[in-house]
C-alpha positions in Angstrom: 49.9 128.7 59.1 49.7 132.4 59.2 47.8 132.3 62.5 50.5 130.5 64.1 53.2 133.2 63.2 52.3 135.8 66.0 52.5 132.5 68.6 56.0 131.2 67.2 57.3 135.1 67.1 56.2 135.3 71.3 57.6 131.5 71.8 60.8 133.1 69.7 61.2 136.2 71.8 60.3 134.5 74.9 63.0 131.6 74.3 65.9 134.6 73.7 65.0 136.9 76.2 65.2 133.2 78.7 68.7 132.8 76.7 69.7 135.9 77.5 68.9 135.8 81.1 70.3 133.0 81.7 73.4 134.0 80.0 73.8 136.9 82.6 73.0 134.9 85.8 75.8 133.0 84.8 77.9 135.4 84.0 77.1 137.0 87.6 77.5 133.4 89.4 81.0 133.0 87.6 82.1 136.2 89.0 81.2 135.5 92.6 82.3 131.8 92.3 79.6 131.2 94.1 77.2 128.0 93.3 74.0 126.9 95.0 73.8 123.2 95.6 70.9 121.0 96.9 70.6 117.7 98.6 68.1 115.8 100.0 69.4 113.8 102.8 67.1 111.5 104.7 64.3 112.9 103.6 65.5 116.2 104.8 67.0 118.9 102.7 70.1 120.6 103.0 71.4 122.8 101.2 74.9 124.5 100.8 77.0 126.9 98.1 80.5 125.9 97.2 82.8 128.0 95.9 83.8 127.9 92.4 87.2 129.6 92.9 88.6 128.6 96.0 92.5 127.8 96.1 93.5 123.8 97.0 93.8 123.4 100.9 90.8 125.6 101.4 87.6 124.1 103.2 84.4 122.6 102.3 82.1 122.4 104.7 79.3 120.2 104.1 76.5 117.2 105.2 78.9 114.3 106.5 76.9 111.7 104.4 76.7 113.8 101.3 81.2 114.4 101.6 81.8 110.7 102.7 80.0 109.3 99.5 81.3 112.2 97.1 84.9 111.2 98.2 84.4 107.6 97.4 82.8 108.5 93.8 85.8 111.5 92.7 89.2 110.4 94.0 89.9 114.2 93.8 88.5 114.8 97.2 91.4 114.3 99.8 91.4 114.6 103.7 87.9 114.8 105.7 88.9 116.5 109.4 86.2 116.7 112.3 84.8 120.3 112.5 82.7 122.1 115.1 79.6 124.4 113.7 77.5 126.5 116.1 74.2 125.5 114.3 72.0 122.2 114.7 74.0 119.9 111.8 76.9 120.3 114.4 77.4 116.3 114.9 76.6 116.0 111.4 79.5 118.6 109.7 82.9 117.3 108.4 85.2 120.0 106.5 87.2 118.5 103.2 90.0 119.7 101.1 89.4 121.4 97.9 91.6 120.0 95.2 88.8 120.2 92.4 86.0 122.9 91.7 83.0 120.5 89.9 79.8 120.4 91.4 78.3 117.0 91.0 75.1 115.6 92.5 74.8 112.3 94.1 72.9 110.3 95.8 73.2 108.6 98.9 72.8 105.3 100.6 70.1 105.3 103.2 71.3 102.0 104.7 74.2 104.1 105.1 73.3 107.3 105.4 71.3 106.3 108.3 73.4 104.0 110.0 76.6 107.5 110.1 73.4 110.3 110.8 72.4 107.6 114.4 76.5 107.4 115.4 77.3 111.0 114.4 74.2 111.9 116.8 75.7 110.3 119.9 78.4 112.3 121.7 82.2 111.3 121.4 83.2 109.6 124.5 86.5 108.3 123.4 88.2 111.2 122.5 91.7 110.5 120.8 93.5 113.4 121.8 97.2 112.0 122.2 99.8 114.4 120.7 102.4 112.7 118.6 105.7 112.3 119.4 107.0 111.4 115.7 104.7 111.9 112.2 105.7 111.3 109.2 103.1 113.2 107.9 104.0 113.3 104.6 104.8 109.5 103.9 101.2 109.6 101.6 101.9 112.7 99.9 105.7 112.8 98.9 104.6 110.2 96.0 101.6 108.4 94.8 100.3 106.0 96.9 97.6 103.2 96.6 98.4 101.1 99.6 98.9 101.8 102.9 100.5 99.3 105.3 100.4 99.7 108.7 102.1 97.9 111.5 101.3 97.8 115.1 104.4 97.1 117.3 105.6 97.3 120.4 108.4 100.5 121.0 110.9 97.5 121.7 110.4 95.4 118.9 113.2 97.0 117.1 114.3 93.5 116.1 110.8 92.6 114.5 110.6 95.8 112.6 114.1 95.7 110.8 112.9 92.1 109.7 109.3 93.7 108.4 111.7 96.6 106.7 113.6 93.2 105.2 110.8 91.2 104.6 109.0 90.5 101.1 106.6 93.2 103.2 110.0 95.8 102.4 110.5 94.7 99.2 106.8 95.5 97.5 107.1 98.8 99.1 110.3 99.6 98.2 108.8 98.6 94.7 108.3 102.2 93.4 105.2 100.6 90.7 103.2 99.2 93.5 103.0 102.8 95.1 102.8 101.7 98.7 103.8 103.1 102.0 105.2 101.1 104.9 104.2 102.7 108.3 105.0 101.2 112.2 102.9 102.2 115.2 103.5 102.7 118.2 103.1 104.3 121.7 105.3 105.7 124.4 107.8 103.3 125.6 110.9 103.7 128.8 114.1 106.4 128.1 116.1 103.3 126.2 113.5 102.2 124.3 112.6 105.8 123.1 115.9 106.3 122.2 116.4 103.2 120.3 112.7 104.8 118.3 114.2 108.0 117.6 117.0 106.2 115.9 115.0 104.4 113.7 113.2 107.7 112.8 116.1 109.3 112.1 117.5 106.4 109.5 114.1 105.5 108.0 111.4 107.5 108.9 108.6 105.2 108.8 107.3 105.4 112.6 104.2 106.9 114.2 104.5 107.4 117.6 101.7 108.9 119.9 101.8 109.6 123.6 99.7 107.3 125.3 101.3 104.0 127.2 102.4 101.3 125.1 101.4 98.7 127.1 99.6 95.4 125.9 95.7 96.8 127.5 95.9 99.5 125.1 95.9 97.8 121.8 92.5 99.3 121.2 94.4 103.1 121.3 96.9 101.6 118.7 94.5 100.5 116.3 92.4 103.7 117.0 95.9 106.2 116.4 96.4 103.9 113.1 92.7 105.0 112.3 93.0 108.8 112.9 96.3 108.8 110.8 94.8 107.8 108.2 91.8 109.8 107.8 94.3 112.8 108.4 97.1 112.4 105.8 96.4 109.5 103.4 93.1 109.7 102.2 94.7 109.7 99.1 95.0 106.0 99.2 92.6 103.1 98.2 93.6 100.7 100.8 94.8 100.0 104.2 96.2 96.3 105.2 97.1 96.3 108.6 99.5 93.4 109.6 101.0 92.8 112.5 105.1 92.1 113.0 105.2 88.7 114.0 103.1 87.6 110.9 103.8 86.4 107.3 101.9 87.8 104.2 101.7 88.1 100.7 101.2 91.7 100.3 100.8 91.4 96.1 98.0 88.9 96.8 96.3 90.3 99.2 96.6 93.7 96.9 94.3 91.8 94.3 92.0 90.4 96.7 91.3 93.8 98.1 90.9 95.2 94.5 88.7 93.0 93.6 86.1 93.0 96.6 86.1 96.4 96.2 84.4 96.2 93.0 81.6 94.5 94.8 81.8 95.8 97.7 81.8 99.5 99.3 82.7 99.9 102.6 84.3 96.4 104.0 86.7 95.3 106.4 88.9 92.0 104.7 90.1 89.4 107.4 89.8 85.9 109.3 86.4 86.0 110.2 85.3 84.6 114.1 82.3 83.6 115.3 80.4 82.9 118.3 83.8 82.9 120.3 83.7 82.8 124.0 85.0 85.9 126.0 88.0 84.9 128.0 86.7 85.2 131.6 89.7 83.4 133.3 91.8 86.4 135.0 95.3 84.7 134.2 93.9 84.5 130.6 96.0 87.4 128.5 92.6 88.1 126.6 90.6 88.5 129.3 87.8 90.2 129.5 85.7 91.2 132.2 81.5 90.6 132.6 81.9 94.7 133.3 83.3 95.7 130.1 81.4 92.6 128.3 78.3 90.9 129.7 77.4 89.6 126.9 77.6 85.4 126.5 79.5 85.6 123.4 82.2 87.7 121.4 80.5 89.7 118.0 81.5 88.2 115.0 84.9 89.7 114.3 87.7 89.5 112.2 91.3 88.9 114.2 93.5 92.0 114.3 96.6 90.1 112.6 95.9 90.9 109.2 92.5 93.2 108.3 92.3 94.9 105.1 89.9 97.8 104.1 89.6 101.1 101.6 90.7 103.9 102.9 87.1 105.4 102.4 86.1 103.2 105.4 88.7 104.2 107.6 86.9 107.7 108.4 83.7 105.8 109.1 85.6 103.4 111.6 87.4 106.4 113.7 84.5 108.1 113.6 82.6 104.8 115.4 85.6 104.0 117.7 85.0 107.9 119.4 81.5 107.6 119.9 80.9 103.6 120.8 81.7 102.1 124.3 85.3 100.7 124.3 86.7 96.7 124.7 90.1 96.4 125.3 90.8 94.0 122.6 90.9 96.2 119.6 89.9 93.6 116.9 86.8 92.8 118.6 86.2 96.6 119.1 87.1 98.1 115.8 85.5 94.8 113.3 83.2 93.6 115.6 81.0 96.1 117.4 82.5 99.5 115.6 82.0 98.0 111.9 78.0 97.1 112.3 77.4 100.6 113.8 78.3 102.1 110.7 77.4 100.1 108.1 80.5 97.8 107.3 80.5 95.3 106.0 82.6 91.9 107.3 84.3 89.7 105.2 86.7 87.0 104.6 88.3 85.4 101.7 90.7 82.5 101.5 92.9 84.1 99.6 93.4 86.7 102.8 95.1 85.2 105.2 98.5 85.0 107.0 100.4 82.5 109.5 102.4 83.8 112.4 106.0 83.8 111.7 108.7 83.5 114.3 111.4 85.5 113.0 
């Protein structure tokens, strides 16, 4: 026993001096807020500091994958915006809000991972670059909110859209426990029917209007404008259902369905599934669709744009693939059918998911 003293005294002082060392580098890293943090993303690393002390609404900048999975883990993460950066993880580089300073590890998909690192390598060729006309941009963040609904419609369907404000659709949202938003959106219409908009705006405030033609062969830039406004100001949210105004729902049901796919499923797009459907090729047909903008024999598998459901952590992963993926007019095809499998979503459908057309 006494030969061991002298080696437990050394392991002693060792152990403290360690202690003590550690102590300071802490001290030192608290003071500069400044905290090292490594990844290893497809076999690659990357590594980046984050910064201990910044304010809320400051930036993050950090591996796309890396943010896109933290958000879905800590609902404290809010609002991932495209950024440039002059080095070679350019394509790869998304800044996010600050609203919380811990520094947790995680690790990533590599079904996923892989499947956003390929899109985010391709160059956007669809860039969405309409300037709004009227934004609510604060619908998500005046209250709480766990649903998003959004509405596609036409600038003059003023008719339909007082009936959706009416509608059980109205009534959940005005429901102030369900914490839900009701949003309509739309494109540029003629002088009357953009007065008739502005109206609305004025007495409810629940339109989104971007600049490009509202005409029926650019659905795909609606469903694409209903994408980017969500990944800019309600990331907040848990889910989107997108409906459109001619159809019947049951939003609480559909609520539960979406809450409870979620807990087996991560990134998913909800609706009436298709299958080996023929592409209109008749040019009378009002889906037609040319052998130029689809060769192919037949449609993906899609889910129709009436009624889709999906977290709002998939939403950034679908705009992202709708800017970097050849377009098709029709925008359920697009977004669920070619967009989705780019970028690892999943599509599914559920009986309990559905909706009928409703003539109001």
């Amino acid at each position: 026993m006494a030969a061991m003293k002298p080696l437990f005294k050394v392991v002693v002082v060792f152990g403290t001096v360690t202690s003590v060392l550690t102590v300071i580098l802490t001290l030192l890293y608290n003071r500069t807020g400044i905290y090292p943090v490594h990844y290893k993303v497809s076999n690659r690393p990357f590594t980046f500091s984050e910064d201990a002390n910044r304010p809320p609404g400051t930036s993050l900048r950090s591996d796309f994958n890396t943010l896109l999975r933290r958000y879905s883990e800590r609902p404290g993460l809010r609002e991932f915006q495209p950024e440039d950066a002059p080095d070679k993880y350019s394509n790869s580089l998304l800044a996010i809000e600050v609203r919380n300073n811990r520094h947790e590890k995680t690790t990533v998909d590599p079904k996923l991972n892989n499947a956003v690192e390929a899109l985010l390598a391709q160059p956007i060729i669809n860039d969405h670059n309409f300037e709004y006309i009227h934004n609510p941009r604060n619908a998500c963040s005046n209250s709480p909110t766990d649903v998003l609904v959004t509405v596609p419609s036409a600038p003059g369907n003023w008719e339909k859209r007082m009936k959706v404000r009416n509608s059980s659709r109205g009534d959940y949202v005005r429901d102030q426990g369900n914490r839900a938003r009701l949003l309509f959106f739309v494109g540029k219409g003629n002088s009357s029917e953009q007065d008739r908009i502005d109206e609305e705006v004025a007495r409810f405030g629940d339109i989104v209007q971007e600049t490009f033609d509202d005409v029926y062969k650019n659905i795909r830039l609606k469903a694409v404008s209903m994408l980017k406004w969500t990944s800019a100001f309600c990331q907040g949210a848990d889910f989107v259902i997108r409906a459109d105004d001619d159809v019947k729902i049951n939003l609480m049901g559909l609520v539960a369905v979406l809450k409870r796919t979620a807990l087996r499923h991560e990134h998913f797009i909800l609706g009436r599934v298709k299958v080996e459907d023929d592409p209109a090729r008749d040019p009378n047909s009002k889906y037609f669709l040319s052998r130029a903008e689809y060769p192919r024999r037949k449609l993906p598998r899609y889910a129709l744009g009436g009624l889709l459901g999906y977290p709002v952590r998939t939403v950034t992963l679908l705009y992202q693939a709708a800017l970097r993926t050849k377009p098709v007019w029709l925008d359920d095809v697009f977004i669920t059918g070619i967009c989705a499998p780019k970028v690892g979503v999943e599509l599914l459908s559920d009986p309990s998911f559905d909706f009928t057309h409703k003539e109001w």
